[in-house]
ZANUBA-793081 format. One record per residue (C-alpha): residue number from 1; residue in one letter; x, y, z. Coordinates in steps of 0.25 Angstrom, whole numbers. Example, Ala and Ser with C-alpha at 12.3 -4.5 7.8 and 13.67 -1.06 7.14 Angstrom:
2
REC   resi   resn       x       y       z
REC      1      A      49     -18      31
REC      2      S      55      -4      29
END
This chain:
557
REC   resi   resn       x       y       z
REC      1      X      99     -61      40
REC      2      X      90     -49      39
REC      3      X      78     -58      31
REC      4      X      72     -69      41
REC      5      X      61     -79      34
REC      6      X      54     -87      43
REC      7      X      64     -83      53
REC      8      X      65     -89      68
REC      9      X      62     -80      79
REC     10      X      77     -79      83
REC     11      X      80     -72      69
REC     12      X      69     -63      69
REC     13      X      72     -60      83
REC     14      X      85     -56      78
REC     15      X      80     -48      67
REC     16      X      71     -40      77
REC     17      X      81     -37      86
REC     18      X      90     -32      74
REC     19      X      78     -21      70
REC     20      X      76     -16      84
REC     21      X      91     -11      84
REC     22      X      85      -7      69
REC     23      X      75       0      76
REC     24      X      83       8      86
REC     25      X      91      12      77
REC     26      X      81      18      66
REC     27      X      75      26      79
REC     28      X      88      34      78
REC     29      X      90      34      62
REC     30      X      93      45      56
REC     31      X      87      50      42
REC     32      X     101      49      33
REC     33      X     102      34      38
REC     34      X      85      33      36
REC     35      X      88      37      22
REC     36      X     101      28      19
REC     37      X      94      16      23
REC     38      X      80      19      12
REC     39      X      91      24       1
REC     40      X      99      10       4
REC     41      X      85       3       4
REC     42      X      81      10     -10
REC     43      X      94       4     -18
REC     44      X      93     -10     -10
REC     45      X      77     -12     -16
REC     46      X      82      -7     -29
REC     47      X      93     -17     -29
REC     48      X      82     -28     -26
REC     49      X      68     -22     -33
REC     50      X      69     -32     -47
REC     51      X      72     -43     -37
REC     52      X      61     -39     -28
REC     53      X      51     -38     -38
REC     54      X      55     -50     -45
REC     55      X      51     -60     -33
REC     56      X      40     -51     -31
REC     57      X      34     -56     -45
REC     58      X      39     -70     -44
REC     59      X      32     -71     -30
REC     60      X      19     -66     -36
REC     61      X      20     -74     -50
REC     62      X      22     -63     -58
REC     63      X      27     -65     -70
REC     64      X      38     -58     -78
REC     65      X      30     -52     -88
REC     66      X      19     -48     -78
REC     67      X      16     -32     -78
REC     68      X      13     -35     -64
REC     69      X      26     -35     -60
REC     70      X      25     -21     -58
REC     71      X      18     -24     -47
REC     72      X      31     -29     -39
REC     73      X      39     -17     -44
REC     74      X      30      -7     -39
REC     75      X      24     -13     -27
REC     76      X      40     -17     -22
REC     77      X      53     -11     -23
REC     78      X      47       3     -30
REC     79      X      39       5     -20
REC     80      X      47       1      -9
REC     81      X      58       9     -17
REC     82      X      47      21     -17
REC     83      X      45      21      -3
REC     84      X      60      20       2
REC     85      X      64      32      -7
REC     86      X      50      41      -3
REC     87      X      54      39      11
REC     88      X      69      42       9
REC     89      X      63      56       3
REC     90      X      56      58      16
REC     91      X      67      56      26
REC     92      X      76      67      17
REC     93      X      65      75      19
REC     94      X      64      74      35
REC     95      X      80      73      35
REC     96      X      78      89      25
REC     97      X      66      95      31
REC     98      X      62      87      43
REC     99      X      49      82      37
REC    100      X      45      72      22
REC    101      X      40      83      12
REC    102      X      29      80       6
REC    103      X      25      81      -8
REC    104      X      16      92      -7
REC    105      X       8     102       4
REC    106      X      -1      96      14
REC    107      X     -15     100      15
REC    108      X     -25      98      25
REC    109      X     -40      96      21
REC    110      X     -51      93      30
REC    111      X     -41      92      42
REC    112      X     -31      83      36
REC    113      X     -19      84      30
REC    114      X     -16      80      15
REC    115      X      -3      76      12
REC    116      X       3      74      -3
REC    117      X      12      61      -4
REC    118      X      12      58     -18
REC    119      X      19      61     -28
REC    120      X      32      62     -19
REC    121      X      42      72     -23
REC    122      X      51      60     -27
REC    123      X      53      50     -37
REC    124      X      44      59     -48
REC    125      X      31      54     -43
REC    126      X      24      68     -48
REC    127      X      29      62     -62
REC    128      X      27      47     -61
REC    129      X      13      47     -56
REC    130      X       7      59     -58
REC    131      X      -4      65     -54
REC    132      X      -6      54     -44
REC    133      X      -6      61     -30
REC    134      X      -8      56     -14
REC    135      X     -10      63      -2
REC    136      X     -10      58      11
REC    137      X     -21      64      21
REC    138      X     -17      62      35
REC    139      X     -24      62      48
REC    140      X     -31      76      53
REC    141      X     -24      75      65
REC    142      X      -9      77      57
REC    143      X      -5      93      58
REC    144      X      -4      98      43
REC    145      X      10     101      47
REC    146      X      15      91      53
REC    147      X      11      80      45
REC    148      X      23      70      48
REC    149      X      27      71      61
REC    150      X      23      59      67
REC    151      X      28      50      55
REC    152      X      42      59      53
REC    153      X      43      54      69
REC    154      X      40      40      67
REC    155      X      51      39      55
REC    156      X      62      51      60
REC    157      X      58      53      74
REC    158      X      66      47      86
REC    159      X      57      36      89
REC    160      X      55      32     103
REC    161      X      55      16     103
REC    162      X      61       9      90
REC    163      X      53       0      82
REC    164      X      53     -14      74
REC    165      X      41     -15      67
REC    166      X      36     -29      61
REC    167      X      30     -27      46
REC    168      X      24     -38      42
REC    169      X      22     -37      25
REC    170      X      13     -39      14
REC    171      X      15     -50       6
REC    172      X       9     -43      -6
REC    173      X      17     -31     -11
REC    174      X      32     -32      -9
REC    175      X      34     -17      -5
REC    176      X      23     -17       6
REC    177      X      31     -26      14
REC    178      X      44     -16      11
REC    179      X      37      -1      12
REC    180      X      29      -5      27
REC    181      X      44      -9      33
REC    182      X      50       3      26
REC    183      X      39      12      32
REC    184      X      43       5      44
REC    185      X      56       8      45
REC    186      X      57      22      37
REC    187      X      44      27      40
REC    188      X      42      26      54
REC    189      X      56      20      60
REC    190      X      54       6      63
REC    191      X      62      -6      61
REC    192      X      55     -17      54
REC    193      X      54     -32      53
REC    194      X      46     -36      41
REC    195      X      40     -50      40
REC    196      X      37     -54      26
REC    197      X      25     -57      21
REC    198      X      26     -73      15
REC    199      X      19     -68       1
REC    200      X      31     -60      -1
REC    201      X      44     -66       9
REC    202      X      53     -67      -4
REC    203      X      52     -53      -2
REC    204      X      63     -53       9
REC    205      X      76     -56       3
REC    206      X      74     -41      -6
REC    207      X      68     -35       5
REC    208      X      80     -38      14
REC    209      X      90     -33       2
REC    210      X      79     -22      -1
REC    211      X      81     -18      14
REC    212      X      94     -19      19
REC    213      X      98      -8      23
REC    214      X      87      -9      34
REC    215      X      90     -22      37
REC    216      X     105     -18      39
REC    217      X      99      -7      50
REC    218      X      90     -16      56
REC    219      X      78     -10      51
REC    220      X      71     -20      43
REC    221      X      71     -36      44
REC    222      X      62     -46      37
REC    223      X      56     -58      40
REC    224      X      47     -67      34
REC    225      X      36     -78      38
REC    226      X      22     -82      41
REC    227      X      15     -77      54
REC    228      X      24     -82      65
REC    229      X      35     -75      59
REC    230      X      26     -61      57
REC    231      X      21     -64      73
REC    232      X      34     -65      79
REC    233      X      39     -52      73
REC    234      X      25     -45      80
REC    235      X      27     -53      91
REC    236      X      41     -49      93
REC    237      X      46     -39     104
REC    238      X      56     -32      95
REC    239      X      45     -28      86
REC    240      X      35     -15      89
REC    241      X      25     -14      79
REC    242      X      20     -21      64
REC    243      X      16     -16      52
REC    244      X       7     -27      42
REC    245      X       3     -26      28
REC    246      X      -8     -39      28
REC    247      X     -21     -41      30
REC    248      X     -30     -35      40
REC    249      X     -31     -51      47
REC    250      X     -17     -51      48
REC    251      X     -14     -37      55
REC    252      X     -26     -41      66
REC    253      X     -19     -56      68
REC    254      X      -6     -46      73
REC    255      X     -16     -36      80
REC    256      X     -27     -46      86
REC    257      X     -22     -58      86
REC    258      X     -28     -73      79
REC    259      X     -35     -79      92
REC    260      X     -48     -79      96
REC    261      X     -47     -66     104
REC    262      X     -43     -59      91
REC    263      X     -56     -51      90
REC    264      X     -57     -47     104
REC    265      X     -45     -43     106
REC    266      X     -48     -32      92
REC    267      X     -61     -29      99
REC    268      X     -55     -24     112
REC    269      X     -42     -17     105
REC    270      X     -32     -27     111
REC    271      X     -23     -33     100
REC    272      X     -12     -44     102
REC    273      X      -2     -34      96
REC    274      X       4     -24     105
REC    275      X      11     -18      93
REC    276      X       9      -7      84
REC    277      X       5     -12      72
REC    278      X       3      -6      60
REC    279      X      -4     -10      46
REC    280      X     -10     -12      32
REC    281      X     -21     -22      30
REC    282      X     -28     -22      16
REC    283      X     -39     -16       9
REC    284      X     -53     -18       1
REC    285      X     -46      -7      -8
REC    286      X     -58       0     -14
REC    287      X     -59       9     -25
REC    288      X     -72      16     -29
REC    289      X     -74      21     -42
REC    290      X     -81      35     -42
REC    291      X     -92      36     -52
REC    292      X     -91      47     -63
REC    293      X     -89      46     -78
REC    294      X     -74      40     -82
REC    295      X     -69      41     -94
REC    296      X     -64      27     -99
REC    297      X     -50      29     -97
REC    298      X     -52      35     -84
REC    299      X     -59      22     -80
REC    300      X     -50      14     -87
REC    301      X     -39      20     -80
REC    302      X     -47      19     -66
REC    303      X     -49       3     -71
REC    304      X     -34      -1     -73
REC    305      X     -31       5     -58
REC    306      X     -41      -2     -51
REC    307      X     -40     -16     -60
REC    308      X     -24     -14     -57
REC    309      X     -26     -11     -42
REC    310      X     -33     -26     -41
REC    311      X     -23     -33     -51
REC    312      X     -10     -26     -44
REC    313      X      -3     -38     -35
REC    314      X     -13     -48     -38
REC    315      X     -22     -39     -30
REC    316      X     -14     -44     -18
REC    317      X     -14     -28     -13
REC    318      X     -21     -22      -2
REC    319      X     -24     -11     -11
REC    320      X     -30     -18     -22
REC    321      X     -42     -14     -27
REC    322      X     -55     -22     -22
REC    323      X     -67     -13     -21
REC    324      X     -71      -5     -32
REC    325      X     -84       3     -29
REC    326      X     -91      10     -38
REC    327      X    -104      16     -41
REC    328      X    -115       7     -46
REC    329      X    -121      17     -55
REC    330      X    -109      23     -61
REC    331      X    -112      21     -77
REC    332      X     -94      18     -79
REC    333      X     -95       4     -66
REC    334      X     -95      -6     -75
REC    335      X     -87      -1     -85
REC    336      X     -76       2     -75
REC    337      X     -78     -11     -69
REC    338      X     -76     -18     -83
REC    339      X     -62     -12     -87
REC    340      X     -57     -16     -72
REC    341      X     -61     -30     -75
REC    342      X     -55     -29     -90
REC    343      X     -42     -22     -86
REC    344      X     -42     -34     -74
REC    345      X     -45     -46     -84
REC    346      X     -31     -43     -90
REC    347      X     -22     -42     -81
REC    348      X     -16     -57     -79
REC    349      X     -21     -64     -67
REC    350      X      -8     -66     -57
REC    351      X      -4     -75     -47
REC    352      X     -12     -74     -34
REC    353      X       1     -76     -25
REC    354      X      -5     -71     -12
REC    355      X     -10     -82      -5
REC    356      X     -25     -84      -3
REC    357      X     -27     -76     -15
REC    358      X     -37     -86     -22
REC    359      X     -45     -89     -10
REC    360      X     -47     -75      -6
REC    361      X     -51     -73     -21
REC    362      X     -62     -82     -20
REC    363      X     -69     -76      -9
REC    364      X     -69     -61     -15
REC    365      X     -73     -66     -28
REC    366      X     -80     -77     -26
REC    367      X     -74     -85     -40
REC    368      X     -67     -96     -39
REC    369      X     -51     -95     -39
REC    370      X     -50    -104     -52
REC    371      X     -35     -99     -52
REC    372      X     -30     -98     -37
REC    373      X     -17     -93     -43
REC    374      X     -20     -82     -54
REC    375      X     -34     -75     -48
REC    376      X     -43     -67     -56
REC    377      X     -44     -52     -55
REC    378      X     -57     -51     -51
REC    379      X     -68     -39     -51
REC    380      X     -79     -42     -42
REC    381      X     -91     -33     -48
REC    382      X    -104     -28     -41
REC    383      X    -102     -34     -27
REC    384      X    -111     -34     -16
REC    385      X    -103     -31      -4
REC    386      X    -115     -37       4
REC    387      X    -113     -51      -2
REC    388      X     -98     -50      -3
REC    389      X     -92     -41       8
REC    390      X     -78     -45       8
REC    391      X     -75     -39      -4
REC    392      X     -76     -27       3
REC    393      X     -72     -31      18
REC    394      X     -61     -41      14
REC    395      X     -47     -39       6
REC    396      X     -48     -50      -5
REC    397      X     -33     -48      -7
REC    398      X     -35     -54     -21
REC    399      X     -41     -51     -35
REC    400      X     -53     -48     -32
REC    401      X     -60     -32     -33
REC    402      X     -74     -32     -30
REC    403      X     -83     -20     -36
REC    404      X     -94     -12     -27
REC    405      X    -105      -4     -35
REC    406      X    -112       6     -26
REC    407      X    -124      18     -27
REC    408      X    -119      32     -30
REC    409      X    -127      42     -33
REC    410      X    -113      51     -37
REC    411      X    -100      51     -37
REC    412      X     -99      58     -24
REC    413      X    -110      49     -17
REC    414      X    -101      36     -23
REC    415      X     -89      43     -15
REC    416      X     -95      43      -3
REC    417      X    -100      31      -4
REC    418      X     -89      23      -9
REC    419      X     -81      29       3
REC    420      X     -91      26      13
REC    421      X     -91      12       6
REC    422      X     -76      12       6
REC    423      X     -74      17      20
REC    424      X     -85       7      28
REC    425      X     -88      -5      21
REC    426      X     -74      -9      14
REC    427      X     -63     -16      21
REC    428      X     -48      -8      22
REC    429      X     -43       6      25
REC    430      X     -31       6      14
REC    431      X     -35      13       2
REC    432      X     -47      15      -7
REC    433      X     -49      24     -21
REC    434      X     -59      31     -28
REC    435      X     -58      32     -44
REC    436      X     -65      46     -50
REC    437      X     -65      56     -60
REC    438      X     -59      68     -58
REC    439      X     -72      74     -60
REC    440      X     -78      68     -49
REC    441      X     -66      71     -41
REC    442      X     -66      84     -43
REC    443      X     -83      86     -42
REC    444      X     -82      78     -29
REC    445      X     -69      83     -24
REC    446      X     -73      84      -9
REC    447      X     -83      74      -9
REC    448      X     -69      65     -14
REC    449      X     -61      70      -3
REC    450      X     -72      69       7
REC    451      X     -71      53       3
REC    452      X     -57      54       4
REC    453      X     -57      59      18
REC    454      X     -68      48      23
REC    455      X     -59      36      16
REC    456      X     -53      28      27
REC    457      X     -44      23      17
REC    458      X     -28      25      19
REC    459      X     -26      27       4
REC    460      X     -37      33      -6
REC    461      X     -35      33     -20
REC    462      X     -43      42     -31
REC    463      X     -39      35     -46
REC    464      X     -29      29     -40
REC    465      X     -26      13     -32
REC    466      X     -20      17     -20
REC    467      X     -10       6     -20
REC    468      X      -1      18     -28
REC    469      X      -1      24     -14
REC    470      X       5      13      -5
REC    471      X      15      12     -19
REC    472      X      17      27     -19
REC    473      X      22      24      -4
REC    474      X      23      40      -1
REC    475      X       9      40       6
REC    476      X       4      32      18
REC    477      X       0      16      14
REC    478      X     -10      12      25
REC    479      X     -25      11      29
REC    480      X     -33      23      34
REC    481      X     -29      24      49
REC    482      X     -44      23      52
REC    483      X     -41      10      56
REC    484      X     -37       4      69
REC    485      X     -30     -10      75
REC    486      X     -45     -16      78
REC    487      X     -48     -12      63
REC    488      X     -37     -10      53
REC    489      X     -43      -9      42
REC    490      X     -31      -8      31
REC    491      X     -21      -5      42
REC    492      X     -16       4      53
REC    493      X      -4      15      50
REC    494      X       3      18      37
REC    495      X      16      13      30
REC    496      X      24      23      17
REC    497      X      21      36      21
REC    498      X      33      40      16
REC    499      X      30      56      19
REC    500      X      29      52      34
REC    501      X      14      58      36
REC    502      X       9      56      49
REC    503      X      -4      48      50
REC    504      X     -10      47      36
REC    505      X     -24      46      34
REC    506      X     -25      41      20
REC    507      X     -19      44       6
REC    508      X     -27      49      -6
REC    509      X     -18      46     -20
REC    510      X     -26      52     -32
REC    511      X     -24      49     -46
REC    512      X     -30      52     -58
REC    513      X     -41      42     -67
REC    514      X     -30      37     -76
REC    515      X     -14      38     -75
REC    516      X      -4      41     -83
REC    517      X       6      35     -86
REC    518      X      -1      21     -84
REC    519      X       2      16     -69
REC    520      X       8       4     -69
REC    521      X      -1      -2     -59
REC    522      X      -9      -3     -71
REC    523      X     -11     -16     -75
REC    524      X     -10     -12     -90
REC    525      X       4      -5     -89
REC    526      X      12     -11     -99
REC    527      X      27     -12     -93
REC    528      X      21      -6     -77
REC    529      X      36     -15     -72
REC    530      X      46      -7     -81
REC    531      X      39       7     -76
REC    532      X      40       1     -61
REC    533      X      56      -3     -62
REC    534      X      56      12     -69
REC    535      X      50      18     -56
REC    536      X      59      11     -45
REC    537      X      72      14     -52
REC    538      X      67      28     -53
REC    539      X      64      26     -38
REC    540      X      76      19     -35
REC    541      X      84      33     -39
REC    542      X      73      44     -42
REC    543      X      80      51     -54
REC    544      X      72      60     -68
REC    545      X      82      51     -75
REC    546      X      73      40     -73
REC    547      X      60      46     -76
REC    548      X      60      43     -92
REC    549      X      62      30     -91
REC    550      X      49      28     -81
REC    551      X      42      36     -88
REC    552      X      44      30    -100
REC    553      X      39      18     -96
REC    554      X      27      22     -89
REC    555      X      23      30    -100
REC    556      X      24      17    -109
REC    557      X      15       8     -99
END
């Protein structure tokens, strides 16, 4: 049995066991059997997407009716589906040309490279999302022309000692779980043992259909559990290294250890784990508004993002929105303010189903949780991040979006300033995003990228949540490598990267004020669910033939 909940040591010794033969084997893989086992993987999640999203919504109390159920759609199966077929594109690539071919040329700007990943030259994405854009900047070291050959080792190359790697999931978003193993095995060559999270253990039985082709080459095994179970698969001599999607306490438990020691042992670099470990840990997810003169749509526009970016998942998400700084004197503030509060106050309230939820909305809001179940979104204005420093130091992971006013004297100084702000007094490495006009973007072009460059943020979005980016799965999903084992910030390495670029900096993803059609992360879209299911059938089997039908009902949401 390939699925193992709460399993003895004897079965899971078994299972281990199994994927080190699995590992040895992928060391000598070649490409045409790489590629049948993702093709075979793409028509196995197809076969069990409604299923999957259905336990997703019923685990999470969503009900049938819900226009969140989007949520499960694209934050599941499609974007697992995206991933499998935009790395299946890449191998052809390597097996044709030696190398992925990237969408676009690579340029190198203040001594480092540039590198287009979005839209990809498949699935239509130039038509489905345009003009939204991403380009990955890489570290200065990487050779403008030789910009994956350390990544194109790790995935292609012969490696020298095969690896079973432990992932230890997410319990929040069923396809983080699914894409970390996958980037695991396809990515960088690795047999993997995932150990579900117990939020989301009804995951197994689709993932185990969903992934059988790996299973049946030894590549992939589950297991579920509390922290025994996740501690005897680190512990385990057949395993080399582990990836975590968690939080921050729960990667330096693994790293340092839960004695009395524990601090010591960071301080003097000596950590209980004598693994390769690698990671991502959270965010304060901030998003500063540049001041200038919006016209109401634009801000309206800018509004439904962000208020959607709080509400998405409960605001169970690593990546949603909890800092929004703006300028104190900027005459439009609490007007902007106003319609992300009106927009919030009519989505429904959900079901708080990750535990601690009500507890840790108490703290951060400091209201009473008069419903533990069915939170309040919630718009904390004005702080003081003297009196109230954990809403900038802490994740809340819940409902709660705090809003930090400060002096500017222009929309350049506000820049700098909110960077500076960004960079050394808010918690988290993962992503952060400016909203401007495109005046001001174009007035302060190099003042704009000047930020950019000083961000230590893996993901930067302009007009945009940068949670598109980890959905998008073509560019690198991680924390800015600034970080280190003693500090890890939002995580160490980088997971997706379906371009095999070697060691990315950050990615910046731009997007205009208002899109069109309406994204149906919007929480105003009228049928979002329908133009998902639209979107992975097109994925499933990329064909024009199915374009009408998408766009149709995009253009009607």
């Amino acid at each position: 049995m390939s699925v193992v909940y709460e399993a003895g040591t004897k079965e899971m010794d078994e299972s281990l066991r199994l994927l080190g033969e699995g590992a040895v084997s992928l060391k000598e893989m070649a490409i045409p059997r790489r590629l049948e086992l993702i093709y075979q993987c793409i028509e196995a999640v197809g076969q069990v997407a409604r299923e999957w999203v259905e336990a997703a919504c019923d685990a999470k109390r969503i009900d049938k009716n819900s226009l969140a159920r989007v949520e499960e759609v694209t934050a599941g199966p499609l974007a697992t589906i995206r991933f499998l077929q935009l790395f299946g594109q890449t191998l052809k690539d390597v097996q044709s040309n030696g190398s992925p071919r990237i969408p676009g040329v690579v340029v190198k700007r203040h001594g480092q490279c540039r590198v287009p990943v979005f839209p990809t030259r498949q699935m239509y994405d130039a038509l489905l999302f345009r003009p939204m854009a991403a380009e990955t900047w890489l570290d200065p070291a990487v050779d403008a022309n030789a910009i994956h050959r350390e990544s194109l080792a790790r995935c292609c190359g012969k490696k020298s000692v095969p690896e079973v790697v432990v992932v230890l999931g997410a319990g929040n978003v069923s396809s983080i779980p699914a894409t970390d193993a996958l980037s695991k095995i396809f990515g960088e060559s690795c047999a993997v043992a995932l150990k579900l999270n117990p939020v989301n253990a009804y995951l197994g039985s689709f993932f185990e259909s969903a992934f059988k082709p790996l299973v049946d080459a030894n590549l992939f095994r589950l297991s579920s559990g509390g922290m025994e179970t996740g501690q005897h698969l680190i512990q385990h001599p057949a395993t080399n290294g582990v990836h975590i999607t968690g939080s921050i306490n729960s990667h330096d438990n693994i790293v340092w250890g839960v004695d009395s020691q524990r601090e010591q042992r960071r301080q003097t670099n000596q950590p209980i784990l004598q693994k390769s470990i690698t990671s991502e840990l959270g965010n304060v997810s901030p998003w500063a508004i540049v001041p200038g003169q919006y016209t109401r749509a634009e801000l309206w526009a800018q509004a439904q993002t962000i208020a959607s970016s709080i509400t998405n998942n409960v605001s169970f998400n690593c990546i949603a929105t909890k800092l929004i700084v703006t300028c104190r004197n900027w005459p439009q503030r609490q007007e902007f303010l106003g319609m992300i509060e009106e927009i919030m106050s009519g989505v429904p309230r959900r079901f708080a189903y990750y535990p601690g939820a009500a507890e840790r909305f108490e703290r951060f809001s400091d209201i009473p949780a008069t419903d533990p179940e069915r939170l309040p979104w919630t718009l904390l204005r004005d702080i003081d991040p003297v009196a109230a420093p954990h809403l900038l130091q802490d994740e809340s992971f819940t409902c709660v979006c705090a809003e930090l006013a400060i002096e500017a004297d222009s929309e350049s100084d506000f820049m700098f300033k909110a960077t500076e702000l960004m960079n050394e007094q808010v918690w988290g490495t993962l992503a952060a995003t400016f909203t401007l006009t495109s005046a001001t973007e174009k007035r302060y072009a190099a003042e704009l990228d000047e930020c950019l460059r000083k961000l230590r943020y893996g993901t930067i979005g302009i007009n945009q949540w940068p949670a598109l980016s980890f959905a998008l799965m073509s560019p690198p999903w991680g924390g800015h490598p600034s970080s280190n084992l003693q500090n890890a910030q939002s995580g160490i390495g980088f997971v997706h990267n379906t371009y095999l670029l070697d060691r990315p900096e950050k990615t910046i993803l731009r997007a205009p004020l208002k899109m069109m059609p309406k994204p149906i992360w919007y929480t105003s879209h009228r049928h979002p669910e329908q133009v998902a299911w639209d979107m992975l059938h097109m994925y499933l089997r990329p064909s024009p033939l199915r374009l009408p039908r998408l766009f149709w009902s995009s253009l009607t949401g």
